[in-house]
C-alpha positions as CSV (number, residue, x, y, z in Angstrom):
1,X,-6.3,14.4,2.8
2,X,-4.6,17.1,0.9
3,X,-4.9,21.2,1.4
4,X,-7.4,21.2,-1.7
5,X,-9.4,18.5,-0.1
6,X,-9.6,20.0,3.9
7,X,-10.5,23.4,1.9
8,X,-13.5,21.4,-0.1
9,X,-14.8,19.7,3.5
10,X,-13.8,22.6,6.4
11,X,-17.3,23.9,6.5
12,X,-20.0,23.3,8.7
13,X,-22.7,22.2,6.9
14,X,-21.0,20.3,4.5
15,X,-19.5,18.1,7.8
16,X,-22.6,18.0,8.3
17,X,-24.1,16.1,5.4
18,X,-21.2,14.3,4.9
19,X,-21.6,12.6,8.6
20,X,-25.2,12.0,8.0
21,X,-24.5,10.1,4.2
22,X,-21.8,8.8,5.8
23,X,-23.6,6.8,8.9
24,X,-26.9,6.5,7.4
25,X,-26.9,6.0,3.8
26,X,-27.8,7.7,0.7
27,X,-30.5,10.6,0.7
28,X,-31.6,13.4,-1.8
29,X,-31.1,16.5,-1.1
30,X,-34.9,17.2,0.2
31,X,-34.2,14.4,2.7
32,X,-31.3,15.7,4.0
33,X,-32.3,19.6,3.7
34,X,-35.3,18.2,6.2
35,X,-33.2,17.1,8.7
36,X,-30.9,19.4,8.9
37,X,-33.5,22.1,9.1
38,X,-31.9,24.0,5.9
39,X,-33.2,25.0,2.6
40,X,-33.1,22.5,0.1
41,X,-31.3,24.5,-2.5
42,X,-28.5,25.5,-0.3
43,X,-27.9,21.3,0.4
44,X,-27.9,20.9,-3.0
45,X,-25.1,23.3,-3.1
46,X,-23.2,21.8,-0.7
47,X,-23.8,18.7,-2.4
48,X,-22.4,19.4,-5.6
49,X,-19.6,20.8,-3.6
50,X,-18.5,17.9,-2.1
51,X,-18.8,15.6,-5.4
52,X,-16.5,17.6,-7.0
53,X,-13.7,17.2,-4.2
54,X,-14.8,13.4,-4.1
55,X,-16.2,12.7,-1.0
56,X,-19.8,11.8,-2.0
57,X,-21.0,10.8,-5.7
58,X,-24.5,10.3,-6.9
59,X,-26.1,6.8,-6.8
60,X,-26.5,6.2,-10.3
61,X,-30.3,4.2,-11.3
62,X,-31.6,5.9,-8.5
63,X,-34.0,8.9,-8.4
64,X,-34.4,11.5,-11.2
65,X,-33.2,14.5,-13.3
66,X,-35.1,16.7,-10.3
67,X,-34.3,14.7,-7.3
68,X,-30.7,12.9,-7.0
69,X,-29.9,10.4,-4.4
70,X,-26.3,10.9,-3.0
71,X,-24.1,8.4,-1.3
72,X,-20.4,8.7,0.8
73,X,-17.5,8.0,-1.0
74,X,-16.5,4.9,1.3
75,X,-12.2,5.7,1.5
76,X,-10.0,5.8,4.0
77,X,-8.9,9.7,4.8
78,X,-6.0,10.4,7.0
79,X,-5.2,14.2,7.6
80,X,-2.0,15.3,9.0
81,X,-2.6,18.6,10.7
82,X,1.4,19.0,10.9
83,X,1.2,19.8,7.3
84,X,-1.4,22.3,7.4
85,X,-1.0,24.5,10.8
86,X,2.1,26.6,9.9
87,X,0.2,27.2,6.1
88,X,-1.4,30.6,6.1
89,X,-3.9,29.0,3.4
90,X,-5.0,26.2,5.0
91,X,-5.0,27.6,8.6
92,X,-8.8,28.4,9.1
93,X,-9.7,25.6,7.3
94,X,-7.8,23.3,9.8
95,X,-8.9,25.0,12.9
96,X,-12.8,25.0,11.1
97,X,-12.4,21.3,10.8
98,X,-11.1,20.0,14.0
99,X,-13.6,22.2,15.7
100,X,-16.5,20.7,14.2
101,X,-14.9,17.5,14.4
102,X,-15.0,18.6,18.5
103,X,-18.7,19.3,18.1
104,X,-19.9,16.5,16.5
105,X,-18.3,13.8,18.9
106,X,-19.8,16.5,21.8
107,X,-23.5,16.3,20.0
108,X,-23.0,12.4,19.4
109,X,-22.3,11.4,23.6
110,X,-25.1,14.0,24.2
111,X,-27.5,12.2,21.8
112,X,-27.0,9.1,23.0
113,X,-27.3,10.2,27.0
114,X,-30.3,11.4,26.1
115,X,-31.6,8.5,24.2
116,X,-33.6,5.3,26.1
117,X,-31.4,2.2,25.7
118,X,-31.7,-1.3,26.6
119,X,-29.9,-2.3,30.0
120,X,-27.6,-4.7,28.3
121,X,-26.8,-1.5,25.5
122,X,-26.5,0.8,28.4
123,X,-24.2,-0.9,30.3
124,X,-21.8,-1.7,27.3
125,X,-21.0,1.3,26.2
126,X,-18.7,3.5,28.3
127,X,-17.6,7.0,28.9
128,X,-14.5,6.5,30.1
129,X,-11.0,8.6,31.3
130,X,-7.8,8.6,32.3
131,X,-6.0,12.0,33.6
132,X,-3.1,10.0,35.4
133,X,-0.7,9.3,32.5
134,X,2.4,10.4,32.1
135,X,4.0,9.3,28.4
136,X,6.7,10.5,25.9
137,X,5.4,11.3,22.4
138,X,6.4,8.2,20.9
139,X,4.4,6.6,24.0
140,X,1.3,8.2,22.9
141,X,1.7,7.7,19.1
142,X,1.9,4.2,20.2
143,X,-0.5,3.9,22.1
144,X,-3.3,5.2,20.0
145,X,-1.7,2.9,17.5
146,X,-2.4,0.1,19.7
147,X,-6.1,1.4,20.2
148,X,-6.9,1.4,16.5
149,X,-5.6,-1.7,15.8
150,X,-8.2,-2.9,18.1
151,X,-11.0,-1.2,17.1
152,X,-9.8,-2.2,13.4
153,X,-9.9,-6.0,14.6
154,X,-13.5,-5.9,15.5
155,X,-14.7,-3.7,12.6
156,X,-13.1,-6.1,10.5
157,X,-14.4,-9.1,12.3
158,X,-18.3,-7.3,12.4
159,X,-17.6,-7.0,8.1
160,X,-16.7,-10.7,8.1
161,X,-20.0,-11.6,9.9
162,X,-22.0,-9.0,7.5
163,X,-20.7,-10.6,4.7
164,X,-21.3,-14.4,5.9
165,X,-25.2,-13.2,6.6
166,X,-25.3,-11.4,3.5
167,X,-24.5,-14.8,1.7
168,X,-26.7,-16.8,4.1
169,X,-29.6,-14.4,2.6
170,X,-28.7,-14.7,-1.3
171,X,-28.5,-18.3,-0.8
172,X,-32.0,-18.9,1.1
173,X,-32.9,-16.4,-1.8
174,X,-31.9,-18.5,-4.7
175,X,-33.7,-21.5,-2.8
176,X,-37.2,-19.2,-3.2
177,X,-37.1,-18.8,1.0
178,X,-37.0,-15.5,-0.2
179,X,-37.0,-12.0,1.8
180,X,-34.3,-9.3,2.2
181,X,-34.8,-9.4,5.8
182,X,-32.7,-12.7,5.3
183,X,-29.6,-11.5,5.3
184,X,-28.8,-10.0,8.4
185,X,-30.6,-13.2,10.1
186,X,-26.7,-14.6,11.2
187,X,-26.4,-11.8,12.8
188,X,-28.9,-11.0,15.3
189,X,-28.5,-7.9,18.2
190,X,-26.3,-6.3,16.2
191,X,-26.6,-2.2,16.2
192,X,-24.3,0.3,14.4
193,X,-21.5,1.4,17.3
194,X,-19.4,4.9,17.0
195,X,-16.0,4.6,19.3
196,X,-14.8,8.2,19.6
197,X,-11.0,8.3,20.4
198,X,-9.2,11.6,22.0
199,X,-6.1,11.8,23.6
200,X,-3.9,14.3,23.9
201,X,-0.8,15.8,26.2
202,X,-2.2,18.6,28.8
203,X,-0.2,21.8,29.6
204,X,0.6,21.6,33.3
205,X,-0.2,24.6,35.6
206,X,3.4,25.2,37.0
207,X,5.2,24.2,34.0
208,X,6.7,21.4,35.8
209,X,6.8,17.7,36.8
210,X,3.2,17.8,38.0
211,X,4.5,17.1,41.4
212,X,2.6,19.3,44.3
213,X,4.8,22.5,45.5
């Protein structure tokens, strides 16, 4: 992500809608304006907004001249706050985005605390910590390296099976068995999963080794 691009995103709302297109498909902006609890016109703002830095674009044959229906621009974005924290122009936008980056995670965990689950979904999904490590840079680099490598394996894995249903269904389709429900029949139980990832050196107390004086 480049300085014009964080500029284009780094605002609350925007994060906002962008998330929401992002993990639950295209809306207008009356849909989203409704669950949001904003005015429709300033969504439609923000909309247009993102278009034109290329992070949503309109589903086209869909909707009309009054109400458009929006959809996430599905890219990979990497930003590299290195670039951006010593740059007087692009230092509130940074520290904008990573906090409501912060938030969002915060609001997600909260959500789904809060939300009734199935004992099996319950007990799979994990809140999990680890204070006691003690690692050079390049040991953490690495290691959250090795973490999205393995959350990378199992997304592409859960595509592969997506796709293999998805055929399952257009064949069964062409045979006049009919039915969109069809293609997700190979793969039953699945749900969509978020993984949230932080880690981070912490500044010890006494400036030290950590050791107890």
């Amino acid at each position: 992500m480049d300085a014009r691009s964080l500029r284009g995103l780094a605002h609350p709302l925007r994060m906002r809608i962008l998330d929401l297109l992002t993990l639950d498909g295209p809306d207008t902006a009356t849909g989203l304006a409704r669950r949001l609890g904003e005015n429709t016109g300033t969504v439609s703002w923000h909309l247009r907004h993102l278009a034109d830095h290329g992070f949503i674009e309109e589903e086209t044959g869909r909707g009309t001249k009054r109400e458009r229906w929006w959809r996430a621009v599905r890219v990979s974005r990497h930003l590299d706050t290195v670039e951006f924290r010593d740059d007087p122009d692009t230092r509130g936008a940074l520290s904008v985005y990573l906090h409501e980056i912060v938030q969002r995670d915060f609001h997600q965990v909260v959500t789904y605390l809060a939300e009734d689950w199935e004992p099996e979904w319950r007990n799979a999904g994990t809140l999990s910590r680890w204070p006691d490590l003690r690692l050079t840079s390049d040991q953490l680099a690495a290691l959250n390296a090795e973490l999205a490598e393995v959350v990378e394996r199992h997304r592409a894995a859960a595509l592969d099976t997506k796709a293999n249903a998805d055929g399952e269904g257009e064949r069964e389709e062409a045979g006049e068995r009919g039915g969109a429900g069809n293609a997700v029949a190979g793969a039953p139980g699945r749900r969509p999963v978020l993984v949230q990832l932080q880690s981070f050196p912490r500044k010890e107390r006494d400036g030290g080794d950590g050791g107890a004086r």
